[in-house]
DRENKOL-396428 format. One line per field, with one value per residue (C-alpha): x, y, z. Coordinates in Angstrom, 3 decimals. Each point is the difference from the previous one (the first is absolute). Layout:
<sedos>
c1: (X;...)
c2: (Y;...)
c3: (Z;...)
</sedos>
This chain:
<sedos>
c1: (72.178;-2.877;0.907;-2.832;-1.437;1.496;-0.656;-0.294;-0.998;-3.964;-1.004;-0.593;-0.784;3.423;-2.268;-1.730;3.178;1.656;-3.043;-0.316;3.876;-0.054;-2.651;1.780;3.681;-2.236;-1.816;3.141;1.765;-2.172;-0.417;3.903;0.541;-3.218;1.407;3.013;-1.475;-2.520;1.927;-2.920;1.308;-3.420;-0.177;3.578;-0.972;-2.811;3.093;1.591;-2.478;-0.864;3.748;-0.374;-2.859;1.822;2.923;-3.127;-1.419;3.711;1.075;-3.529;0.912;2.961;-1.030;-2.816;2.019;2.476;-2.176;-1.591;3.481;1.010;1.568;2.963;-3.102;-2.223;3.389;0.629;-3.528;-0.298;3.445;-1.420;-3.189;2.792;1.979;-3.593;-0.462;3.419;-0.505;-3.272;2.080;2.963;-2.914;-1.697;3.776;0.764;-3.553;0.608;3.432;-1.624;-2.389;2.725;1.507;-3.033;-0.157;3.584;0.610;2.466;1.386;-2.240;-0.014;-3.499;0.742;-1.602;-3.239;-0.322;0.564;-2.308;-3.370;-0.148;1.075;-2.491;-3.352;0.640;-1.219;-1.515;-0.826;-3.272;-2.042;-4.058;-1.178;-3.408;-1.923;1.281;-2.708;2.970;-0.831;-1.567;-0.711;1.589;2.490;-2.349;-3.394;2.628;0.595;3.237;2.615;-2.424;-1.033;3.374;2.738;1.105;0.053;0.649;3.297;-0.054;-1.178;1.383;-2.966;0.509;3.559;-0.613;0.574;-2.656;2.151;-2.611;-3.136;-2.103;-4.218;-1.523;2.813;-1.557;1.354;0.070;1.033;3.236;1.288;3.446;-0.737;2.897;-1.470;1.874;-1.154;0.866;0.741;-2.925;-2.539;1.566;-0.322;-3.715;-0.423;2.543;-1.803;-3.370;1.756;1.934;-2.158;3.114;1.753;2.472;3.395;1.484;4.016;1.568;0.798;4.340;1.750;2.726;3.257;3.525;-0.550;2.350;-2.534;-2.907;1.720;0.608;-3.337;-1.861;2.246;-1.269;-3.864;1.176;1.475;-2.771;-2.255;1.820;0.232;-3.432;-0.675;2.637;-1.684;-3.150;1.329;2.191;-3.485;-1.427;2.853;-0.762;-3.267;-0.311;3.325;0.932;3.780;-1.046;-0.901;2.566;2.218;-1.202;0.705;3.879;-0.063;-1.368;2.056;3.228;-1.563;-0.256;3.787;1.241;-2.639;1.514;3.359;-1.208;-1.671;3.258;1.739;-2.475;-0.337;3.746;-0.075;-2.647;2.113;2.425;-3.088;-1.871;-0.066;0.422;0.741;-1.387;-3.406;0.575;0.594;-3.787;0.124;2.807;-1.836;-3.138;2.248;1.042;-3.202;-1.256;2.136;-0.499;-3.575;0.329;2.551;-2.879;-1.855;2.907;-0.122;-3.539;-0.181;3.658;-2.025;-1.760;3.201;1.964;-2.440;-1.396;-3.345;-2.525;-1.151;-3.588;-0.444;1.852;-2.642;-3.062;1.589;0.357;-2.915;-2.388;-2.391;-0.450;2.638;2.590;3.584;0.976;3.028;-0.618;1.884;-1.226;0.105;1.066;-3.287;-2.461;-2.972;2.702;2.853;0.754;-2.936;-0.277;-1.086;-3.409;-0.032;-0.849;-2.053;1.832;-1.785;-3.024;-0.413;2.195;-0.406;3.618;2.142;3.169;2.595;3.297;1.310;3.255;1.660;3.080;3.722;0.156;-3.324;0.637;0.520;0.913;4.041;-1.543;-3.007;-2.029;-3.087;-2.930;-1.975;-3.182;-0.538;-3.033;-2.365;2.795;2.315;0.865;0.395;2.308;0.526;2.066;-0.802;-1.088;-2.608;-0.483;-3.536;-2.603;-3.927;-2.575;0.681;-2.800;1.896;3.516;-1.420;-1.558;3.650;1.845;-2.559;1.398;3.525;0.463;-2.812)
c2: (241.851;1.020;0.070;1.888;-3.554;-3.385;-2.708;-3.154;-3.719;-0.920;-2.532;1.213;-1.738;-0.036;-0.006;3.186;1.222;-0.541;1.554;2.996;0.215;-0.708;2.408;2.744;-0.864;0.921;3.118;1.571;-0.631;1.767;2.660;0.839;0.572;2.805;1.706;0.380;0.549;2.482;1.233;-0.661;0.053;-1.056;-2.916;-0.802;0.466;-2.795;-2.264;0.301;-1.142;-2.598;-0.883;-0.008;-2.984;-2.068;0.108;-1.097;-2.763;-1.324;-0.580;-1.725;-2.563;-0.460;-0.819;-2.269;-1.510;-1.119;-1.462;-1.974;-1.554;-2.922;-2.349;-0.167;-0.661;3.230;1.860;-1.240;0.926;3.287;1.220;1.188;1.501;2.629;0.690;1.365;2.198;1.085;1.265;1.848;1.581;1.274;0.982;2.323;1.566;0.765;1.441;1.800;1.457;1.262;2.208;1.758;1.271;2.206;0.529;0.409;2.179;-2.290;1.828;-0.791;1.472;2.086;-2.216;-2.896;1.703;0.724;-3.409;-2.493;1.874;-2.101;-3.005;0.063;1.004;2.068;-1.164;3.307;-0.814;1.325;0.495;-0.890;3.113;-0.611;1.821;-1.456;-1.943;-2.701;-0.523;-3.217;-1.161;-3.079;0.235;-1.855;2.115;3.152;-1.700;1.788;-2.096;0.066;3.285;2.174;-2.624;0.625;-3.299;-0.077;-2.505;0.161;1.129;1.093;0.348;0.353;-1.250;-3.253;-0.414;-1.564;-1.090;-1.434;2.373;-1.655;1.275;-0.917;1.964;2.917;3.478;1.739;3.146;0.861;-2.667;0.187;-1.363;-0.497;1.240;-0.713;1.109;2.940;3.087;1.923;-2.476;-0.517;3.893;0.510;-3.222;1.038;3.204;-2.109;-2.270;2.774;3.155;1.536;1.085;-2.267;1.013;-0.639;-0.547;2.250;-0.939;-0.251;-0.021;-2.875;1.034;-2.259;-2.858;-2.136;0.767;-0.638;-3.831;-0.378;1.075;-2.095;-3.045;0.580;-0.187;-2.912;-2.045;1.089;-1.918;-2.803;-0.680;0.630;-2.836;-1.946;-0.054;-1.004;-2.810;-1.408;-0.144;-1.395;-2.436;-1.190;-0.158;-2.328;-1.132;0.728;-0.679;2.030;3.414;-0.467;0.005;3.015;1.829;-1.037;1.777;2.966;0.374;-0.486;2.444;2.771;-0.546;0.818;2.911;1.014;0.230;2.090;2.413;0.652;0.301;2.989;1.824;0.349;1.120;2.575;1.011;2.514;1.685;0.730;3.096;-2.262;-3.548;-1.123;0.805;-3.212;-2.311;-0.935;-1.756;-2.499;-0.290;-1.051;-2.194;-1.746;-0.514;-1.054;-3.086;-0.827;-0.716;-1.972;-2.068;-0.561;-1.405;-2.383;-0.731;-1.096;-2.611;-1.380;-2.940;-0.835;0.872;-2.918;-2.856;0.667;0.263;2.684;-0.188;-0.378;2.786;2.367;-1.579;0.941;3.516;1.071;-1.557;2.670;-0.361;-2.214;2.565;-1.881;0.701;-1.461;-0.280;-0.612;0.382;0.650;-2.636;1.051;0.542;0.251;2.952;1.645;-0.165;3.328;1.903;2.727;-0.975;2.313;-1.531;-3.148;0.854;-2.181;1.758;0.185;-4.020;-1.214;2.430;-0.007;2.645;-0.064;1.132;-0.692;-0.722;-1.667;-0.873;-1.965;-0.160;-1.575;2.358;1.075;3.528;-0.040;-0.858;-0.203;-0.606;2.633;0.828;1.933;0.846;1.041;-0.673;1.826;-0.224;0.828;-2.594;-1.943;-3.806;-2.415;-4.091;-0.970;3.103;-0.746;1.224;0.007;0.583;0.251;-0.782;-3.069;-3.684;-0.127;2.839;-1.500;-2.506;1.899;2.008;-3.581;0.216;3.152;-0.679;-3.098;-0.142)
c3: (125.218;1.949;3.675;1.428;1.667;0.309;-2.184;1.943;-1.027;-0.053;-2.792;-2.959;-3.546;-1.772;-3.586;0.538;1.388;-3.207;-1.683;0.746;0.012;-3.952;0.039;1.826;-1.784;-3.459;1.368;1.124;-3.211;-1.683;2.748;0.641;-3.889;-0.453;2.894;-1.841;-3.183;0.980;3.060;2.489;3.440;1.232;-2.181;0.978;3.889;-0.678;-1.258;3.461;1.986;-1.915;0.257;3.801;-0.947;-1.558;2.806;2.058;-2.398;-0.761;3.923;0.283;-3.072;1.056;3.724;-0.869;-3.076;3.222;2.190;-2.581;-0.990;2.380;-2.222;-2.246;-3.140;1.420;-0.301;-3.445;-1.242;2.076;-1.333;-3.383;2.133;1.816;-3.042;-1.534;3.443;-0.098;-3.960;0.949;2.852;-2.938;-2.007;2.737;1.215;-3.656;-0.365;3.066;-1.005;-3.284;1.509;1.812;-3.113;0.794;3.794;0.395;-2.843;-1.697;-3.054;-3.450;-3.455;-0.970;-2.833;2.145;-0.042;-3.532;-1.253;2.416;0.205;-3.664;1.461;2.633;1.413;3.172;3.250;2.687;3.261;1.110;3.413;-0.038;1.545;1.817;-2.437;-3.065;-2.183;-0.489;4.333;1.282;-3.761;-1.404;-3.209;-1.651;0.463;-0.966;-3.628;0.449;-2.361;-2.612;0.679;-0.054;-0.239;3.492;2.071;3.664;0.594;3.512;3.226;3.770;2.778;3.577;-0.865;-1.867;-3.786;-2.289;-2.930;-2.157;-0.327;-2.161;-1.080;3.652;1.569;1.933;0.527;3.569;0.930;0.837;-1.685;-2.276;-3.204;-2.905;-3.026;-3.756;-3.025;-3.068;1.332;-1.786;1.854;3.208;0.414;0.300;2.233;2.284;0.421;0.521;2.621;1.901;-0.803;-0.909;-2.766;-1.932;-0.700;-3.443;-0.003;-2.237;-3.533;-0.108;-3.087;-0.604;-0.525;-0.301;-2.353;2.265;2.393;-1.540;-0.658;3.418;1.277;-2.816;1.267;3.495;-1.994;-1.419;2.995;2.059;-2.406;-0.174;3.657;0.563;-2.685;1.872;3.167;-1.948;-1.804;3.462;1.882;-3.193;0.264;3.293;-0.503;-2.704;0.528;-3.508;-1.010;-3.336;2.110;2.413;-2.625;-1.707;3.723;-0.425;-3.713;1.361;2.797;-2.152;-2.293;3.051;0.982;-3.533;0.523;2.966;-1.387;-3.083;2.475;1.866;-3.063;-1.529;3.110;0.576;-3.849;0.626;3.897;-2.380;-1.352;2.870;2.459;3.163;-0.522;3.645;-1.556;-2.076;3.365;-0.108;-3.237;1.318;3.066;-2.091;-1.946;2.876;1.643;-2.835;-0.831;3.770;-1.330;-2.746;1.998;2.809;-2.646;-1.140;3.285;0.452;-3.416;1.358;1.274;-3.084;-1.929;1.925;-0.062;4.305;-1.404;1.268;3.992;0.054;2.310;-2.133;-3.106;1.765;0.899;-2.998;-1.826;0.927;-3.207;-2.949;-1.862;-1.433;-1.552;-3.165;-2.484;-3.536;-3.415;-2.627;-3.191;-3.281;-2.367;2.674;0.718;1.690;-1.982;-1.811;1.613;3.090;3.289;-1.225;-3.405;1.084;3.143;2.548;2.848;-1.589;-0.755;2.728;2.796;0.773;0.504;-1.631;2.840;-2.015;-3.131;-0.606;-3.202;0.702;-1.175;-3.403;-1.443;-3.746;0.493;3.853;1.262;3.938;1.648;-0.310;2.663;-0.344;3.045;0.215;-3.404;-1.425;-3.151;-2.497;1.437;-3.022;0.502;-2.275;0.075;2.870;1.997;3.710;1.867;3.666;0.429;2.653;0.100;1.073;-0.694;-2.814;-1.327;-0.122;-2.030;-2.708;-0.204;-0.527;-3.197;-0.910;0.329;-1.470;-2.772)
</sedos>
């Protein structure tokens, strides 16, 4: 926790609050896991002080969400409220204790490396120098997304975090931007930004195959928390029993993933030169379960019939973006086609986040999840799909799915 200055009671509004600590649980999520993955100490430095934030923003909640109780009923209602601060609080110390797999040297396999540059874009952190043509120009007069596929996530200046640069968003110099992207185009815009050369991990080979299953668990649980966490907010949100249950599936599936894990890297501890080098992976493991239980944590509410606290609605709706569960019907468009087939992004505008095809499928004995399905994803009746997009959209995929 960040102890540098005091943090005292002023008032405060408990929903942005609760905003921007959704917005900063997600970031570092996604920020602890490509420090790992790419072994970025800077990026994983940006993770801790963003930690130290959300110690701030969470004794702030909590202080406020006090005051504001003074009867038995505001402590009934505001119950739920701290249970979603205290998740986003898990969330940020397990995000936190993954990035010091790579500040603290905890022992990892090379194997790591090699397996999650394709499960992820990697995410550089980058200075604006002064002269920089990227300086005092907004992300959306620099075309850059469109341009090179690079797209800025987030951004520290003077010590404050912009979490949600969007086209008006200017660039100053001297400011830390979070860049993600492929490698082979965040290169040359790093050199643009920084006016200095970009450094290219090595290439590492994999090795142990009990390895490589353990490390392509760790992929795979990552993924599935990080859908967790979106589906709990989307939970609350709407205060959807159908997403909040889709939270408690994934987070059973990431315990029996956990266990696996253990199980193949204590396989693979007789083959390696130094077994402590394989500490990091049950570290990860560990963390990583911690997340998806957060976001158990934050659809409990909806789960048990409380309901969703208005100011915990109004938090997290920060757009018109909605979060839907669908299944799809036997003989309809989507039946027996590919996510690309049928053009489900292309006529709905959603994104597909998650695919699910539950116990009882022809040819599968479990439920079986896809994340981030992509183009090839092939879809079957009574599949599920958890998707994301704009009301109008939703719509035109409950044509889809069930015509």
């Amino acid at each position: 926790m960040d102890t540098s200055h005091e943090v005292e009671y002023r008032p405060v509004s408990v929903k942005e609050v609760l905003a921007e600590m959704k917005d900063t649980a997600e970031l570092l999520i996604d920020l602890s896991y490509s420090a790992v993955l790419f072994g970025s100490e800077a990026v994983a430095e940006e993770v801790l002080t963003l930690e130290e934030r959300m110690d701030v923003l969470q004794l702030q909640a909590r202080m406020s969400l006090l005051m504001a109780a003074r009867t038995t009923d505001d402590a009934e209602q505001l119950a739920p409220v701290l249970g979603v601060v205290g998740a986003a609080e898990k969330i940020s110390d397990a995000a936190g204790d993954v990035a010091k797999v790579v500040l603290e040297e905890i022992g990892l396999p090379d194997a790591m490396r090699a397996a999650l540059p394709e499960a992820v874009e990697p995410v550089v952190r980058a200075t604006v120098e002064a002269e920089s043509r990227f300086a005092d120009r907004s992300l959306g007069d620099l075309n850059l997304e469109t341009e090179t596929g690079v797209r800025v996530i987030a951004i520290r200046r003077r010590g404050k975090w912009l979490l949600n640069p969007n086209v008006d968003t200017v660039l100053e110099a001297e400011d830390v931007i979070l860049m993600r992207g492929f490698e082979e185009n965040l290169g040359p815009v790093y050199e643009t930004v920084t006016g200095e050369p970009y450094e290219t991990p090595e290439p590492v080979e994999p090795g142990i195959a009990d390895l490589e299953r353990a490390v392509d668990a760790i992929v795979l649980m990552k993924n599935m928390s990080e859908l967790a966490v979106d589906l709990a907010y989307g939970a609350v949100l709407y205060d959807s029993t159908d997403l909040a249950e889709e939270v408690a599936a994934l987070e059973a599936e990431v315990d029996q993933l956990e266990s696996r894990l253990e199980a193949w890297t204590l396989q693979a501890a007789a083959r390696v030169d130094d077994p402590v080098d394989l500490r990091g992976l049950v570290h990860l493991a560990g963390s990583t379960e911690v997340i998806s239980d957060a976001a158990l944590e934050i659809s409990e509410g909806v789960l048990r019939g409380l309901g969703t606290h208005p100011v915990v609605a109004e938090a997290v709706s920060e757009s018109d973006e909605v979060i839907v569960r669908r299944t799809v019907a036997e003989g309809s468009t989507l039946d027996g086609g590919t996510l690309g087939e049928t053009m489900v992004r292309t006529e709905t505008g959603m994104r597909v986040i998650g695919v699910r095809r539950p116990r009882g499928s022809p040819s599968v004995e479990d439920d079986e999840w896809e994340i981030q399905p992509g183009p090839e994803t092939e879809l079957r009746a009574g599949d599920v799909l958890l998707a994301k997009g704009t009301r109008a959209g939703a719509e035109r995929l409950e044509e889809l799915v069930g015509s």
